[in-house]
C-alpha positions in Angstrom: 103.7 35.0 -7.8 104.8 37.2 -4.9 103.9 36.8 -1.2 103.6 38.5 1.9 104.9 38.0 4.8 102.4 36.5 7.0 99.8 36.4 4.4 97.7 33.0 3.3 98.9 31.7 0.6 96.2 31.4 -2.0 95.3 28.3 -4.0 93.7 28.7 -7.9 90.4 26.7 -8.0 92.5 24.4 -11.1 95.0 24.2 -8.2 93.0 22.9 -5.9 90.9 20.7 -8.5 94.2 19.4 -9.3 95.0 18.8 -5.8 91.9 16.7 -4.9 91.3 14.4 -7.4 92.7 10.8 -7.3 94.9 9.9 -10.3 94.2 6.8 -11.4 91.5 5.4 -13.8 87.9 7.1 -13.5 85.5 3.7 -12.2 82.1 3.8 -13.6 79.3 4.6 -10.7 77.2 2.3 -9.4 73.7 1.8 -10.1 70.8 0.7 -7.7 70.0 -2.6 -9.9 73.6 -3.2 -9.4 72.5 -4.1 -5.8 69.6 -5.3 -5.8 68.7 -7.1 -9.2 65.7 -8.1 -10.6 64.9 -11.0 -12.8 61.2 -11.6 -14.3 61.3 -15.4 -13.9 63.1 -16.0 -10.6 66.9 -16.8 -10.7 68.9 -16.9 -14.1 69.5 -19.9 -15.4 73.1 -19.7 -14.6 72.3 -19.5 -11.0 69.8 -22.0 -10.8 72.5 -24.4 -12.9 75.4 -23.7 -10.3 72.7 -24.2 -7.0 71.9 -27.3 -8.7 75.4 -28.7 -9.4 76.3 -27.5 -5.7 73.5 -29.7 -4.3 74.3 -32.5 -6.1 78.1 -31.9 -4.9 77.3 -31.6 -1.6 75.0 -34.7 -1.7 77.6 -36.8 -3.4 80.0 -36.1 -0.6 77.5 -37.1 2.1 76.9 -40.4 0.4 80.6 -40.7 0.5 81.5 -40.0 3.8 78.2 -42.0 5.3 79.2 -45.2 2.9 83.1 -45.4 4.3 83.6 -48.3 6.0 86.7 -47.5 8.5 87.0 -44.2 10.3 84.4 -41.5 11.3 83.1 -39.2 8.4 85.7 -36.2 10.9 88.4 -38.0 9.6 87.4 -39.2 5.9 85.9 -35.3 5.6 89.7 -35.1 6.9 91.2 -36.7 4.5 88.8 -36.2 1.7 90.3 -32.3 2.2 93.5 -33.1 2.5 94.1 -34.7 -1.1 91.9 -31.8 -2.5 94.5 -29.2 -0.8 97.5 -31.5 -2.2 96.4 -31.8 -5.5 95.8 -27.6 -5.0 99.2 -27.1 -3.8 101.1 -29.9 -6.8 101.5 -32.4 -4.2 103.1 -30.5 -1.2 101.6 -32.2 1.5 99.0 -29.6 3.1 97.5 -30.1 6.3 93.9 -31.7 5.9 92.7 -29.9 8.4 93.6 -26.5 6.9 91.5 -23.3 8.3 88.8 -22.1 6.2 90.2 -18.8 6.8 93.2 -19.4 5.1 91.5 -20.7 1.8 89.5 -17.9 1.5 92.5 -16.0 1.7 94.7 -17.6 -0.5 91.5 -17.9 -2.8 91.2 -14.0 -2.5 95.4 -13.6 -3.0 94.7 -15.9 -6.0 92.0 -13.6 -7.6 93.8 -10.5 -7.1 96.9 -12.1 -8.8 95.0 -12.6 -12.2 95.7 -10.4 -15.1 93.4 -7.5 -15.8 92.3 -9.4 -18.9 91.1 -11.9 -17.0 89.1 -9.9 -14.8 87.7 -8.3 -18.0 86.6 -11.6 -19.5 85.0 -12.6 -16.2 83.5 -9.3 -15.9 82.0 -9.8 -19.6 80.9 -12.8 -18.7 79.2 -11.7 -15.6 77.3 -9.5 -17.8 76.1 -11.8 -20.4 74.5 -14.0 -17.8 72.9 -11.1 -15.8 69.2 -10.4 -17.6 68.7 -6.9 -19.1 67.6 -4.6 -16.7 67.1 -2.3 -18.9 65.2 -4.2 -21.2 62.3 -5.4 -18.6 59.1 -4.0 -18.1 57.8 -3.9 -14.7 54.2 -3.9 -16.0 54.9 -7.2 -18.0 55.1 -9.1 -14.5 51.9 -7.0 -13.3 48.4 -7.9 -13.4 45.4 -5.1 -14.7 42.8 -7.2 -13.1 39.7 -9.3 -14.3 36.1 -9.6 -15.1 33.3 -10.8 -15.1 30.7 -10.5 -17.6 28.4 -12.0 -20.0 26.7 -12.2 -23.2 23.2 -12.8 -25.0 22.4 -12.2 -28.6 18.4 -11.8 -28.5 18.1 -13.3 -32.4 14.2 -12.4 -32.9 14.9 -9.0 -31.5 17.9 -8.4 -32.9 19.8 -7.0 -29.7 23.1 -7.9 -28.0 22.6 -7.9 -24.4 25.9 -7.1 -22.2 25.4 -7.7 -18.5 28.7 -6.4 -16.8 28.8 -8.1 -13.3 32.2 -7.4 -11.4 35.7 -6.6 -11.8 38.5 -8.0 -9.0 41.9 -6.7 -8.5 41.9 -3.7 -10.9 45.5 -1.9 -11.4 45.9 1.1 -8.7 45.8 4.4 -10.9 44.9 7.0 -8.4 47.5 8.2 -5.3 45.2 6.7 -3.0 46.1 3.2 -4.1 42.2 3.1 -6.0 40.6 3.6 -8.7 37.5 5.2 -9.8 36.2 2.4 -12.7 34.0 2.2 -15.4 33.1 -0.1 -18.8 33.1 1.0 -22.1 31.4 -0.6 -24.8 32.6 -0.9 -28.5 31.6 -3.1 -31.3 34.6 -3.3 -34.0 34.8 -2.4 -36.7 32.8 0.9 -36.3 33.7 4.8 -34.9 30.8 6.0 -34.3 30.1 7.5 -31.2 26.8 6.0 -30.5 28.6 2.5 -31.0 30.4 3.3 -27.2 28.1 2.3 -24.3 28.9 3.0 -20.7 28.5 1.9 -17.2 28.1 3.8 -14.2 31.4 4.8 -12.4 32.3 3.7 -9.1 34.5 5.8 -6.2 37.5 4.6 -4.7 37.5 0.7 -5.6 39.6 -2.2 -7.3 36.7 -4.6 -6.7 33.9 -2.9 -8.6 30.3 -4.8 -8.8 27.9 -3.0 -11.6 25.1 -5.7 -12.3 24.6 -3.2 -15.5 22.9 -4.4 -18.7 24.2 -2.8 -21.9 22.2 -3.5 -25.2 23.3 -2.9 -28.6 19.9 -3.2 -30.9 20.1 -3.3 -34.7 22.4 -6.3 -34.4 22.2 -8.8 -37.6 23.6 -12.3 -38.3 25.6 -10.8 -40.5 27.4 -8.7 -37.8 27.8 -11.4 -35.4 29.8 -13.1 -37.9 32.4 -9.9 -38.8 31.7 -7.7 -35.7 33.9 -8.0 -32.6 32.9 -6.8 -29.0 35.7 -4.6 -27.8 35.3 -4.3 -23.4 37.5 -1.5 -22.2 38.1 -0.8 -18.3 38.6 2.8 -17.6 39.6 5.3 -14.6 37.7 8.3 -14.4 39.3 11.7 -13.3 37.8 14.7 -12.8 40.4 16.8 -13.5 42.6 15.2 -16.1 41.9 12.5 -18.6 40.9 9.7 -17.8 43.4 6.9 -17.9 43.0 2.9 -19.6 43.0 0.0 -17.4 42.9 -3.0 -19.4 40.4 -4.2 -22.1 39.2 -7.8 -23.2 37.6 -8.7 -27.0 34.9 -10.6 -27.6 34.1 -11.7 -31.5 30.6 -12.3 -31.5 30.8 -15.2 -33.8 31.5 -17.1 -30.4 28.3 -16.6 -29.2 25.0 -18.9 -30.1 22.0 -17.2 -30.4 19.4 -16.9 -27.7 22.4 -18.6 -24.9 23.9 -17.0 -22.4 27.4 -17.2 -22.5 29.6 -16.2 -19.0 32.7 -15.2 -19.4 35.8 -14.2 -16.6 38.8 -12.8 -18.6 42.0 -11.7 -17.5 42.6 -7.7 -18.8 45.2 -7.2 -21.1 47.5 -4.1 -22.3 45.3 -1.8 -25.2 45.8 -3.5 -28.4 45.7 -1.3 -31.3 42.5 -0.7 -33.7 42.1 -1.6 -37.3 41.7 1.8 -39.1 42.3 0.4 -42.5 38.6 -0.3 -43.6 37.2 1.3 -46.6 36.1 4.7 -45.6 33.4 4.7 -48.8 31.5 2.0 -47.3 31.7 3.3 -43.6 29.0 2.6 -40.9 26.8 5.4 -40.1 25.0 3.3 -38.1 21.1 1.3 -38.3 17.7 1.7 -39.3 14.8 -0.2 -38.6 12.4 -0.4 -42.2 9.2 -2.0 -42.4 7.6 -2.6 -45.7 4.1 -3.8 -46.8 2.2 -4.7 -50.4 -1.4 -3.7 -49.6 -3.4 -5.5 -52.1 -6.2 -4.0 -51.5 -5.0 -0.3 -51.7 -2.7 -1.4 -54.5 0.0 0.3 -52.7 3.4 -0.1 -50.9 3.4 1.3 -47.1 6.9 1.9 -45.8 7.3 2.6 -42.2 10.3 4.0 -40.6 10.5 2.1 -37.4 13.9 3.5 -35.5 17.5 4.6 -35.9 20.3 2.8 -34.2 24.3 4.0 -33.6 23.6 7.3 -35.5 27.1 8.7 -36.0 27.4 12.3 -34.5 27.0 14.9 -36.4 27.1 18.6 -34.4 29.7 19.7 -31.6 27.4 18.2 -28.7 28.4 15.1 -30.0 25.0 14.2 -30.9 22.6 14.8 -33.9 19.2 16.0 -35.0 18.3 13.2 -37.2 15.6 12.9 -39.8 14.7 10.5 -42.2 13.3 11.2 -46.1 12.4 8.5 -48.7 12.2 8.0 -52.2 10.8 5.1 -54.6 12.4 5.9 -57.8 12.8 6.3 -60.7 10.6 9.4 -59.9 9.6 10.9 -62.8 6.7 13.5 -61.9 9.5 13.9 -58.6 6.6 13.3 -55.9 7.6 10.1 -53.8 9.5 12.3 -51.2 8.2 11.9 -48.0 9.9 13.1 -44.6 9.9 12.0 -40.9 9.8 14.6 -38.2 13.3 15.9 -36.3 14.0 13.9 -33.3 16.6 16.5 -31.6 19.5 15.5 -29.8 20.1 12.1 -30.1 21.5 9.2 -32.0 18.6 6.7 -31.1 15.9 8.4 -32.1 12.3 6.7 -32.5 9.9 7.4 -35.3 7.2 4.5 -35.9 5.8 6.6 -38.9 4.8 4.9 -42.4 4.3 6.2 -45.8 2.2 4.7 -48.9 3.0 4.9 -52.3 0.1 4.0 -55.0 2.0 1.9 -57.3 1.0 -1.4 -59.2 2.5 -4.5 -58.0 4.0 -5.7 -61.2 5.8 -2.4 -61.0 7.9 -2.9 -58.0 10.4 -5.1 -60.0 11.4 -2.0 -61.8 11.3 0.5 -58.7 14.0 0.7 -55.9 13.5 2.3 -52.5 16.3 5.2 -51.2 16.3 6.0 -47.7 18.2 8.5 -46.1 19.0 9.7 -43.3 19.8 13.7 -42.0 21.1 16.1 -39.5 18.9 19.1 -39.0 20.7 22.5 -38.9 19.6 25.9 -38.1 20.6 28.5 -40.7 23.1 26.1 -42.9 22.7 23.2 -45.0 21.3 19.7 -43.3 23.9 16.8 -43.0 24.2 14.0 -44.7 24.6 10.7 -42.2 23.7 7.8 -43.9 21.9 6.1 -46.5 20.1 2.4 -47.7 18.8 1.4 -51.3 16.7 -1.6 -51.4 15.4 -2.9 -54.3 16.4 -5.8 -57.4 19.7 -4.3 -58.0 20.3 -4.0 -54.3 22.4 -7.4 -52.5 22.3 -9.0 -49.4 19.6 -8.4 -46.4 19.0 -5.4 -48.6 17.4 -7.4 -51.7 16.3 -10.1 -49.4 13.9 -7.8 -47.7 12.6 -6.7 -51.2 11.6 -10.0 -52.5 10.1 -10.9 -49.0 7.8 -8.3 -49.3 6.8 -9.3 -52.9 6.4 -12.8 -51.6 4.2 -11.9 -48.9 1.8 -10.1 -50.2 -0.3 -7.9 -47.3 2.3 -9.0 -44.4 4.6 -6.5 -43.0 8.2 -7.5 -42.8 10.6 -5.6 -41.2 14.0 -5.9 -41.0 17.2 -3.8 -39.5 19.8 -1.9 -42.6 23.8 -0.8 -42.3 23.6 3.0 -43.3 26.1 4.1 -45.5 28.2 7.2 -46.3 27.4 6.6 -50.0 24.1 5.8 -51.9 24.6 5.0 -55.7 22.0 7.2 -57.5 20.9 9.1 -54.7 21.4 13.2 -54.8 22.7 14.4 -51.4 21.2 17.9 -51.4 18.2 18.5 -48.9 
């Protein structure tokens, strides 16, 4: 390439890459953690083995130098030295009172004498006993909180009272350092969205104090035996999702009924949910039956107390339930008899009854459907959930059936698991 007389001379940008760059071997870079590491537990083992043995060391040679009986422990330190330099140096007669300087010096010369593949070992070494970084989870070694709460199941009633008192040092989720908490409510197994309760939610707080009293009604024995209390603590956001704290479970069968049990559990990370249940024999949540011989009248009365933990059945996230029974077989097809609509909700409350002129040596041969619907405006009513009770029913179900035959003009109530599926029954409306 030509040049001018009193021109620059110009340099190619490979030239000048070429130019600045170091030969040698490329050195990896540096991370932060390099610096500053972090172990979950404290020192590594390793370190806490080497301070130990140092200790003791230095201990030893105390008790050495204080035990002498000739000289001052200058001169057996002195000495003591000396012999360690000789042996060092293959018996050459060092100076016991060498400068520290100079050992670190010749123990630095040492060092850089070694062979690369002994710095690599000691490098590989270095990293074995150093703990994985990587690997370690700052929230492992970080606390979500606690709380306080406690539990009553009301057996005569058959309600699970909740009482949620307080919560202390709740995990920071908003950029203000708080949080804006809650408790949720959810008996497992179940996915209905009645089966969630709620407290109120409180502003800017890791120490929330609710006092709040959730109840769960339709509760049976047989549910505090297979049912566990799932207790969730949530952030709220307005304008996002809202975000998991930490969440404690209770199984009921812990409880005694009609005692107050306390509780103060430490929150853990959200465990995952069983979703492998049989979808054919699905909760659809509770219903409150009464039923009645009347001697007199020579006819059954069945009343249809209340609904419990409906499962949700229009966009709202509510439903519009009714409730329609049948004592079959129905051959003239005139034992259908219907509640009224209860809109918008998944509690609803009925206290209505219903008689059916029948002998009483007939009941062994008739069984009593009950189900349960979702009103709809211009389409086809939804199914929710139904109960059969009768002799070829089981459980509570046939329990209830021969109680009432046994008790002749007493009305017995008891609480029912609805169903997605009713042997017999015709699910058109």
């Amino acid at each position: 390439m030509t040049q001018r007389k009193g021109d620059k001379p110009t340099i190619s940008i490979q030239e000048h890459m070429a130019i600045d760059v170091c030969p040698g071997p490329i050195q990896p870079i540096k991370q932060i953690s390099d610096y500053f590491p972090r172990y979950p537990r404290g020192l590594p083992p390793q370190a806490v083995v080497a301070a130990a043995a140092a200790s003791a060391a230095a201990a030893s040679a105390a008790a050495a130098a204080g035990a002498s009986p000739s000289g001052s422990p200058r001169s057996n330190l002195s000495t003591s030295s000396g012999c360690s330099a000789a042996a060092g140096t293959g018996g050459g007669g060092a100076d016991s009172d060498s400068d520290p300087g100079q050992l670190d010096r010749a123990g630095a010369t040492a060092s850089s004498s070694s062979s690369p593949q002994q710095q690599q070992q000691q490098q590989a070494v270095r990293k074995e006993e150093e703990p994985d970084v990587e690997g370690y989870d700052s929230d492992d070694s970080t606390t979500l909180g606690t709380l306080d709460f406690s539990l009553l199941y009301d057996q005569e009633n058959n309600a699970l009272h909740c009482t949620i008192n307080k919560a202390r040092g709740l995990k920071p989720m908003d950029h203000n350092g708080l949080s804006d908490p809650y408790v949720k409510l959810h008996l497992l197994p179940g996915a209905s969205k009645a089966n969630k309760l709620r407290t109120k939610t409180l502003r800017n707080t890791l120490h929330p104090v609710w006092s709040e009293t959730l109840t769960y009604y339709g509760i049976t024995d047989e549910d505090m035996v297979r049912k566990t209390l799932r207790i969730s603590v949530c952030d709220e956001d307005k304008f996002r999702h809202n975000e998991f704290i930490g969440e404690t479970r209770i199984p009921l069968k812990k409880l005694k009924p009609n005692q107050t049990k306390n509780f103060y559990n430490c929150l853990e990370k959200q465990l995952p949910v069983n979703k492998t249940e049989d979808k054919s024999l699905e909760e659809r949540g509770r219903i409150m039956i009464s039923l009645k011989y009347n001697s007199q009248k020579s006819c059954l009365v069945v009343g249809i107390v209340r609904c419990a933990h409906l499962a949700a059945m229009d966009a709202n996230g509510f439903s519009d339930p009714y409730v329609k029974t049948y004592l079959k077989p129905d051959e003239n097809k005139k034992s259908k008899h219907k509640t009224a609509v209860k809109k918008k909700t998944l509690n609803p409350e009925f206290n209505e009854e219903f008689s059916y002129d029948i002998k009483y040596a007939d009941l062994t041969k008739k069984t009593l459907e009950v189900t349960v619907w979702d009103y709809d405006i211009g389409k086809s009513n939804d199914f929710i959930g139904g109960v059969s009770l009768g002799i070829n029913a089981n459980g509570e179900r046939l329990k209830h059936w021969f109680d009432c035959l046994k008790n002749k003009d007493k009305k017995i109530e008891r609480w029912h698991t609805l169903t997605n599926e009713l042997p017999g029954s015709t699910f058109n409306d």
